[in-house]
C-alpha positions as CSV (number, residue, x, y, z in Angstrom):
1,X,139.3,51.4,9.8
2,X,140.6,47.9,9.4
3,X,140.5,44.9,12.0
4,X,144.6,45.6,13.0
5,X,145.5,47.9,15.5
6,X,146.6,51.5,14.4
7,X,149.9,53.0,15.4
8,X,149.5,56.6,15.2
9,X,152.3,58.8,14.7
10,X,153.5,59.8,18.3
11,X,150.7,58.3,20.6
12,X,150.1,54.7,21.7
13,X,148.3,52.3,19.8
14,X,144.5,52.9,19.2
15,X,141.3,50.3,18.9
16,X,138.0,51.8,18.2
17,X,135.0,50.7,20.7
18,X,134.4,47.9,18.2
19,X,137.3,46.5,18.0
20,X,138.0,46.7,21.6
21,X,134.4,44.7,22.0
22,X,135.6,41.9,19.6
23,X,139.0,41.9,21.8
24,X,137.5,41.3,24.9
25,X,134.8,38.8,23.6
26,X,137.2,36.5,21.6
27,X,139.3,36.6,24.5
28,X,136.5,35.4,26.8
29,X,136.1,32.5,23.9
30,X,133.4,33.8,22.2
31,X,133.0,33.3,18.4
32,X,134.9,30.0,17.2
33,X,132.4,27.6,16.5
34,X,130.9,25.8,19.4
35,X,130.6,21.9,19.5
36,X,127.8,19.9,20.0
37,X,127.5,17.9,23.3
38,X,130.9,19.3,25.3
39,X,133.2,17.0,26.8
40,X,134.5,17.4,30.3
41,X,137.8,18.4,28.8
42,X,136.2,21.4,26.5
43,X,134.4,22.5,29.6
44,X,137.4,22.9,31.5
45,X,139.4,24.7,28.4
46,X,137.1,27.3,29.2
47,X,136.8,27.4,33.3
48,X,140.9,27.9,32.0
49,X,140.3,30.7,29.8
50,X,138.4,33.0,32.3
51,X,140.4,31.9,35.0
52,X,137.9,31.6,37.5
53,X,133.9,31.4,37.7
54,X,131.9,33.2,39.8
55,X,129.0,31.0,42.1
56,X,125.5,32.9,43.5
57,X,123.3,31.1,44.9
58,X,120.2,32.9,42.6
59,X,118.7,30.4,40.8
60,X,115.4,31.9,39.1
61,X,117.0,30.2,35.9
62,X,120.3,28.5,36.8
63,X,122.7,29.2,38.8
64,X,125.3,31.2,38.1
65,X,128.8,28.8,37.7
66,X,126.6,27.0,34.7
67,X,125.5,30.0,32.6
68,X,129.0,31.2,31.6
69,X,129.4,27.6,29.7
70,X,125.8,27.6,28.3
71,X,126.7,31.0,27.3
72,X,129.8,30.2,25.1
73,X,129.1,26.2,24.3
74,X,125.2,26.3,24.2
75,X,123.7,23.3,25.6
76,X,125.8,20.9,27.8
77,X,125.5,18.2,30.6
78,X,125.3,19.8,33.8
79,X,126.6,16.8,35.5
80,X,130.1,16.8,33.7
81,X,130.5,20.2,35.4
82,X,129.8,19.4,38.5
83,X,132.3,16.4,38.4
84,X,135.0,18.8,37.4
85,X,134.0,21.4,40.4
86,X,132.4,18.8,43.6
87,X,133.4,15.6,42.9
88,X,136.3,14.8,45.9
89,X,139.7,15.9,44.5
90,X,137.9,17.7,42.1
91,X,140.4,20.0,39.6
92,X,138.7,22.6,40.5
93,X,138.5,24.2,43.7
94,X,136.3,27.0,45.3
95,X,138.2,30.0,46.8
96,X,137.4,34.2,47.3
97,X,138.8,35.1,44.7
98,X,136.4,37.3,42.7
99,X,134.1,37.0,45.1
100,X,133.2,33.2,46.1
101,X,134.4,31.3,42.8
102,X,136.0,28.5,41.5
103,X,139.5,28.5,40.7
104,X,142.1,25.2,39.5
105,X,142.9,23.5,42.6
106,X,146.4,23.3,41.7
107,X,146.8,27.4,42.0
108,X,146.0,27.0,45.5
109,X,148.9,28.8,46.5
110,X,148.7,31.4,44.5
111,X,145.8,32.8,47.3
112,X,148.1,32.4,50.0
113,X,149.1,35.7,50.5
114,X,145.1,36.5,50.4
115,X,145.1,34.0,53.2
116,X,147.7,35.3,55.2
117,X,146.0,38.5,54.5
118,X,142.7,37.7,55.6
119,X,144.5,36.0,59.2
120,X,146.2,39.2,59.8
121,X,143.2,40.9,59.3
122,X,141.4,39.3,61.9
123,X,144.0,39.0,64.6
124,X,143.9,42.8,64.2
125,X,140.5,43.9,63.8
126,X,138.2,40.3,65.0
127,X,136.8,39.6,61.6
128,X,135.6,36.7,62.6
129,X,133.5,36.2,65.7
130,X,135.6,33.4,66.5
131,X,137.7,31.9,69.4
132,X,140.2,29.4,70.4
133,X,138.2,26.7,71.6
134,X,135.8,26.9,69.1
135,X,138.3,26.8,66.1
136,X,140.3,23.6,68.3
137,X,137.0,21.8,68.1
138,X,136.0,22.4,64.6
139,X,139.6,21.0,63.5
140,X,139.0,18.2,65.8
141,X,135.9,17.4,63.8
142,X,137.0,17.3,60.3
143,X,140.5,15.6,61.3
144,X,138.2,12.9,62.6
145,X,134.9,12.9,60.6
146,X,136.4,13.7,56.8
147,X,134.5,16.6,54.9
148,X,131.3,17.6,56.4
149,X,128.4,19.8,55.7
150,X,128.1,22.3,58.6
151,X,124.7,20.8,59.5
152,X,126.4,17.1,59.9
153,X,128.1,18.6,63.1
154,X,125.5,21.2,64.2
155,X,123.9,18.9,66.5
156,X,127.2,17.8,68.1
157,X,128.0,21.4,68.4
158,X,125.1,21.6,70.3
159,X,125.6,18.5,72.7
160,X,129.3,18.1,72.6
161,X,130.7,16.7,76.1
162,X,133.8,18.8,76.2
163,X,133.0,21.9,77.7
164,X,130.4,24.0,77.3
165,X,127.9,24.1,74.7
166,X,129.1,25.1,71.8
167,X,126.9,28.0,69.9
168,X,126.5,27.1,66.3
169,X,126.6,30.6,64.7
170,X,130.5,30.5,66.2
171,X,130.9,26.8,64.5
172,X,129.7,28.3,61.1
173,X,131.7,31.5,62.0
174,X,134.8,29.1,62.7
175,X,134.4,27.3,59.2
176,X,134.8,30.2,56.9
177,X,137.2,31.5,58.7
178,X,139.6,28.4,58.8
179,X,138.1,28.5,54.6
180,X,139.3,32.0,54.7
181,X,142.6,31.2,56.0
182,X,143.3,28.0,54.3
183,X,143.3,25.7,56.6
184,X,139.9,24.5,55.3
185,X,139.2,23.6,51.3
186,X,135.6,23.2,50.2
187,X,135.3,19.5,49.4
188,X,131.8,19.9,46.9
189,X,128.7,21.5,47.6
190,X,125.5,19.1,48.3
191,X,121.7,21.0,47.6
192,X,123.7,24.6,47.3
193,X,125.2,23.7,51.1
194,X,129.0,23.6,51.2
195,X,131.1,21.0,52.5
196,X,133.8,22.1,54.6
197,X,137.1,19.6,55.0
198,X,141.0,19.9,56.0
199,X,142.8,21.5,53.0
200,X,145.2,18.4,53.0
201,X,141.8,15.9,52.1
202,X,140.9,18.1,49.3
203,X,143.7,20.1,47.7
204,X,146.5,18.0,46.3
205,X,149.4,17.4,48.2
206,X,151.9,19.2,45.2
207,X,149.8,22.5,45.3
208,X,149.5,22.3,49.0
209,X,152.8,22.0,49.6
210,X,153.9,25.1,46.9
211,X,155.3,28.1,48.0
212,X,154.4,31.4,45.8
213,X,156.1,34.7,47.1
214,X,153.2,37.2,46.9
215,X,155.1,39.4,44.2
216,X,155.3,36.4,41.9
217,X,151.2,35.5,42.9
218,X,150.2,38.9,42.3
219,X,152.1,39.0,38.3
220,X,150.6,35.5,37.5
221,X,147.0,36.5,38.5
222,X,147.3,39.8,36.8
223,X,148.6,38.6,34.0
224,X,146.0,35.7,33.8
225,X,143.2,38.4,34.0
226,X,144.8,40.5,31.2
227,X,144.4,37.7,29.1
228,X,141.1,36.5,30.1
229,X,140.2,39.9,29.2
230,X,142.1,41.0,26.6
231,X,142.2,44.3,26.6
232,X,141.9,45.9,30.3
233,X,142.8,49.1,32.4
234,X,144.7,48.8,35.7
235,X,141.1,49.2,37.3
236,X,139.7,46.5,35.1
237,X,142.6,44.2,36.3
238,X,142.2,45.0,39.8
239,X,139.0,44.1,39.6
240,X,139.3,40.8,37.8
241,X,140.5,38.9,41.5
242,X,139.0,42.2,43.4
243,X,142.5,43.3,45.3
244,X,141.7,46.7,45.9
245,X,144.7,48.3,45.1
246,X,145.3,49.4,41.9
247,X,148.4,51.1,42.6
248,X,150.2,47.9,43.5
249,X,148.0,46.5,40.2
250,X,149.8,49.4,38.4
251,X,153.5,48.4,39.0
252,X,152.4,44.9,38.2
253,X,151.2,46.4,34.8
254,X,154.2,48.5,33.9
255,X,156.3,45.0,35.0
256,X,154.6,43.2,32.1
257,X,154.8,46.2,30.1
258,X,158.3,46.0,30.5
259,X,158.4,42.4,30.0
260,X,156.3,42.6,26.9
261,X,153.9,40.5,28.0
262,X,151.0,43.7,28.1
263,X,151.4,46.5,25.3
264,X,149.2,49.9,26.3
265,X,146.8,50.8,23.9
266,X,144.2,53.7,24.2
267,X,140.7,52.5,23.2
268,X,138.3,55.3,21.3
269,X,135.9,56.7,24.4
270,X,138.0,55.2,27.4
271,X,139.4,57.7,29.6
272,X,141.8,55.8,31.1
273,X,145.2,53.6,29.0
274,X,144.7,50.3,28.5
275,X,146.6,47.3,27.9
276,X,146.2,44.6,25.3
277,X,147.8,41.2,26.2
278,X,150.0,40.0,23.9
279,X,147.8,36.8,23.1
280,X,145.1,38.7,22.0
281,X,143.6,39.1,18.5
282,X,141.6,41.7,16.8
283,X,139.0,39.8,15.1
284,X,137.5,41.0,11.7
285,X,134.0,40.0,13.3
286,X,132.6,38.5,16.4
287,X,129.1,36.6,16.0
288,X,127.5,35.4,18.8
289,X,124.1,34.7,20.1
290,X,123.4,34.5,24.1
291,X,122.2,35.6,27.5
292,X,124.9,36.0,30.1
293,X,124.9,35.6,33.8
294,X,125.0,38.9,36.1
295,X,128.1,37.4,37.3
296,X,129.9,36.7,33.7
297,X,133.6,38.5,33.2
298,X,132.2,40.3,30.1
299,X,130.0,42.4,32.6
300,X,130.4,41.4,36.0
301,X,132.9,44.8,36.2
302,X,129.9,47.5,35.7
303,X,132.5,50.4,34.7
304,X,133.7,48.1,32.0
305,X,130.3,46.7,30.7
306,X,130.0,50.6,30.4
307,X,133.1,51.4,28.3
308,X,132.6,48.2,26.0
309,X,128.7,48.1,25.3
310,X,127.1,51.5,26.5
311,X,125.3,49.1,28.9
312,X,124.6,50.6,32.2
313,X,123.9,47.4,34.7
314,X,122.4,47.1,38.0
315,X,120.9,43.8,39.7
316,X,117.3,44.6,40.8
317,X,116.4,41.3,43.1
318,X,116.8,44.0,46.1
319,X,115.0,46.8,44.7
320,X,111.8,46.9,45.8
321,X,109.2,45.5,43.5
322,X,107.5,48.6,42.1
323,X,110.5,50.5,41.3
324,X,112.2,48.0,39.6
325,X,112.7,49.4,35.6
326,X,113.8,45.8,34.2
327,X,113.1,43.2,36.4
328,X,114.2,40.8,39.1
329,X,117.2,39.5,37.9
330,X,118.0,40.3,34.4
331,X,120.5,39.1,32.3
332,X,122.4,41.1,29.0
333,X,121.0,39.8,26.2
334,X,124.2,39.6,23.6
335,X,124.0,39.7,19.8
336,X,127.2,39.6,17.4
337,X,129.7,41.8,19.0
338,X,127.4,43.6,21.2
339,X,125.1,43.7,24.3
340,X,122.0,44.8,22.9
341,X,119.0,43.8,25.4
342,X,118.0,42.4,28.9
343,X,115.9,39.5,29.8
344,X,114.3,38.2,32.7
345,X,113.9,34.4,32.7
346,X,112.0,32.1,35.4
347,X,112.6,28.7,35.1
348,X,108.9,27.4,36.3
349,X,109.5,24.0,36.8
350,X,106.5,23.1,38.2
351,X,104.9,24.2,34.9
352,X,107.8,23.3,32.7
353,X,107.9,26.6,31.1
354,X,111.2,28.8,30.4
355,X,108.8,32.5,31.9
356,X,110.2,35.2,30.1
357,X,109.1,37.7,32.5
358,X,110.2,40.9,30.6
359,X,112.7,42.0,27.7
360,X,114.1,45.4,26.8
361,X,116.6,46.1,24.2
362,X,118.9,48.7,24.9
363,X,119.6,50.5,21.6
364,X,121.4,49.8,17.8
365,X,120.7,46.3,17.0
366,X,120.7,43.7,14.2
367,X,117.6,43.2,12.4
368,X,117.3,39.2,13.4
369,X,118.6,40.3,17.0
370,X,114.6,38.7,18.0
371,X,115.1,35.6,15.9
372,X,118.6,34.5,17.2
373,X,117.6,35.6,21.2
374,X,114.9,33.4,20.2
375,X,116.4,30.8,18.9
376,X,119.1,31.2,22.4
377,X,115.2,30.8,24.4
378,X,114.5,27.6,23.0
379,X,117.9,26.2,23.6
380,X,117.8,27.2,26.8
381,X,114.6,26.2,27.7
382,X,115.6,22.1,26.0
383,X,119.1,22.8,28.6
384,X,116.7,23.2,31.7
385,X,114.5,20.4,30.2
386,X,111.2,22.7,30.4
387,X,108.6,21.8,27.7
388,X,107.2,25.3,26.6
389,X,108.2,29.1,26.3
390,X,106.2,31.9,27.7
391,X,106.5,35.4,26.9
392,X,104.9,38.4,29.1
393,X,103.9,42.3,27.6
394,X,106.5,43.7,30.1
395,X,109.5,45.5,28.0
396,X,109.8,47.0,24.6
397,X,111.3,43.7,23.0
398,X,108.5,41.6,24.0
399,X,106.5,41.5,20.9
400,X,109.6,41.1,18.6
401,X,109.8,38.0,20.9
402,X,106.4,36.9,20.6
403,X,107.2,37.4,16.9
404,X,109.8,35.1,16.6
405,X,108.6,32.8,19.0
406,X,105.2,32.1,17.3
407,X,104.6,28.6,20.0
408,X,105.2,30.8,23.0
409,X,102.6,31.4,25.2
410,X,101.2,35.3,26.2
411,X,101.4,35.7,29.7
412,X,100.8,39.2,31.8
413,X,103.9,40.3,34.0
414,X,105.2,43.3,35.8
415,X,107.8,43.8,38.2
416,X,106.8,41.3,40.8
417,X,109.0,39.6,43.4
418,X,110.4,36.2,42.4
419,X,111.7,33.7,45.1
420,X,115.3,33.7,46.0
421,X,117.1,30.5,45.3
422,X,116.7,29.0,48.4
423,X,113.2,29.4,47.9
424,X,112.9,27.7,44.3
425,X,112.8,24.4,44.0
426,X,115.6,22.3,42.6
């Protein structure tokens, strides 16, 4: 079959797995050829082309926001990120939108309605364990202090002269809710801790002020995800800003049908239509070489990491230690056009060594799939400025990697614990 979609006679258009694969990757800007040493601007390009990115606080190899960029540019400065995401007035701006993430400060508005949404959920049901005086006094502190890191006020929580004492879990409880509800922007992050200020000292005063009528929110983001992914079901799109309502996510679909903006295409195995965005290509090939966060578009949706890659996903970190199959917190090892392994990787910075703590492939591969994750290891390892590479017994795709990875170290390793983030060191 040839790289352009098919019309059949009578049906809707039809992609094979492959092609469908090579969609959703290029989409997700993987493939055109990466530049060395990415400027702020490139880095942002892609934050733009996924739309959002997704923050965890695990960081057994780095945290989460950084791997998706690592993943499609290879090795950048860390510190140009974090300008574009924590520096004050930053142009990007952190938000629940799938899940905790970052979004462009300027689209603000377009989470008001999930705002309004998460107000009117509390005033009916107490979502918050939160009250009047509390919220009053919280405002009171960032009108008159600036952005603050909840443990700059905890102590004045705790001896403020008006009234009574003021329990802290209620001031932390009072902060994400006024996040929640917009009232409150993240300013930065300091360590991993957020800093918590007024909306109008961190979002700019033009996307503050906008006005987006939830019908016209809801199109923009679904049509945003449909071309971050490009080619989706309605569940996939639902998913992509986690709305939970894929009938409303439906209608959306059939408007950009309609509008020509989404044309429905069925993909070979998927049960379910699909639509491909009318941006997207159907590359002739796909080649790329990387490990991926948990919390990466290309498999954060598990369903969909099923229907592109045969790649059934779970996290392990809370599965208890002996019954974990592939680790603590492995990550899908992809090769060409495919996800074709998991890895586990500790970042042991004490001993400035990239630990790979256990490998699996998962089934077909390319016959230099070892060399080119290899070659991915070292670059990593040079990113997170660690000296050496070690490689444990534990998984089937260990030797190849001992293989290609001749300076590694051999190290023992089975399905141990591993610290949580706030347990690593920086």
């Amino acid at each position: 079959m040839s790289d352009a979609v098919v019309r059949l006679a009578g049906v809707r258009e039809t992609l094979s797995r492959a092609q469908a694969r090579r969609v959703a990757l290029r989409a997700q800007g993987f493939g055109p050829t990466r530049a060395d040493d990415p400027s702020a601007r490139r880095l942002s390009r892609e934050i733009e082309r996924m739309a959002t990115l997704q923050i965890d606080s695990v960081n057994v190899f780095a945290r989460s926001h950084y791997m998706p960029l690592f993943s499609r540019l290879g090795a950048y400065d860390t510190a140009r990120l974090d300008r574009l995401l924590f520096s004050r007035r930053a142009p990007f701006v952190e938000f629940w939108a799938h899940q905790a993430a970052f979004v462009a400060a300027e689209d603000w508005a377009l989470f008001r309605f999930r705002m309004d949404d998460h107000r009117e959920r509390h005033e009916r049901k107490g979502w918050f364990d939160v009250d009047e005086a509390t919220l009053g006094w919280v405002r009171g502190e960032l009108a008159s202090r600036g952005p603050v890191r909840p443990a700059q006020i905890e102590h004045d929580a705790q001896t403020a002269r008006r009234g009574p004492w003021w329990d802290w879990s209620a001031v932390k409880s009072a902060l994400e809710y006024l996040w929640f509800t917009g009232e409150v922007a993240i300013a930065g992050r300091r360590g991993f801790e957020r800093v918590y200020g007024l909306a109008s000292d961190v979002i700019p005063a033009a996307a503050l002020d906008r006005r987006v009528e939830r019908a016209e929110a809801l199109r923009t983001l679904i049509e945003r995800a449909a071309r971050a992914y490009g080619v989706a079901t309605v569940a996939d799109l639902d998913d992509y800003w986690r709305f939970g309502d894929q009938r409303t996510t439906a209608g959306v679909v059939a408007e950009l049908e309609r509008d020509g903006v989404l044309r429905p295409v069925a993909v070979e195995g998927w049960r379910r239509p699909a639509w491909l965005h009318r941006d997207a290509t159907v590359p002739r090939a796909v080649d790329a070489a990387a490990v991926l966060t948990p919390f990466d578009p290309v498999v954060w949706f598990r369903p969909r990491a099923e229907r592109l890659f045969d790649f059934d996903y779970r996290i392990e970190i809370y599965t208890p230690a002996p019954k974990r199959r592939f680790g603590y917190y492995s990550l899908p090892v992809l090769v060409g056009d495919d996800v074709v392994g998991r890895i586990d990787l500790k970042a042991d910075r004490a001993a400035s060594v990239l630990r790979v703590q256990s490998a699996w492939w998962e089934h077909a591969r390319p016959n230099d799939a070892a060399e080119r994750l290899a070659g991915v290891l070292r670059e990593a390892a040079a990113w997170q400025g660690l000296a050496g590479i070690s490689v444990s017994r534990w998984g089937d795709a260990t030797a190849d990697l001992a293989h290609a990875l001749p300076e590694a170290e051999r190290h023992e390793a089975g399905p141990e614990p591993t610290a949580l983030a706030d347990d690593e060191p920086g």
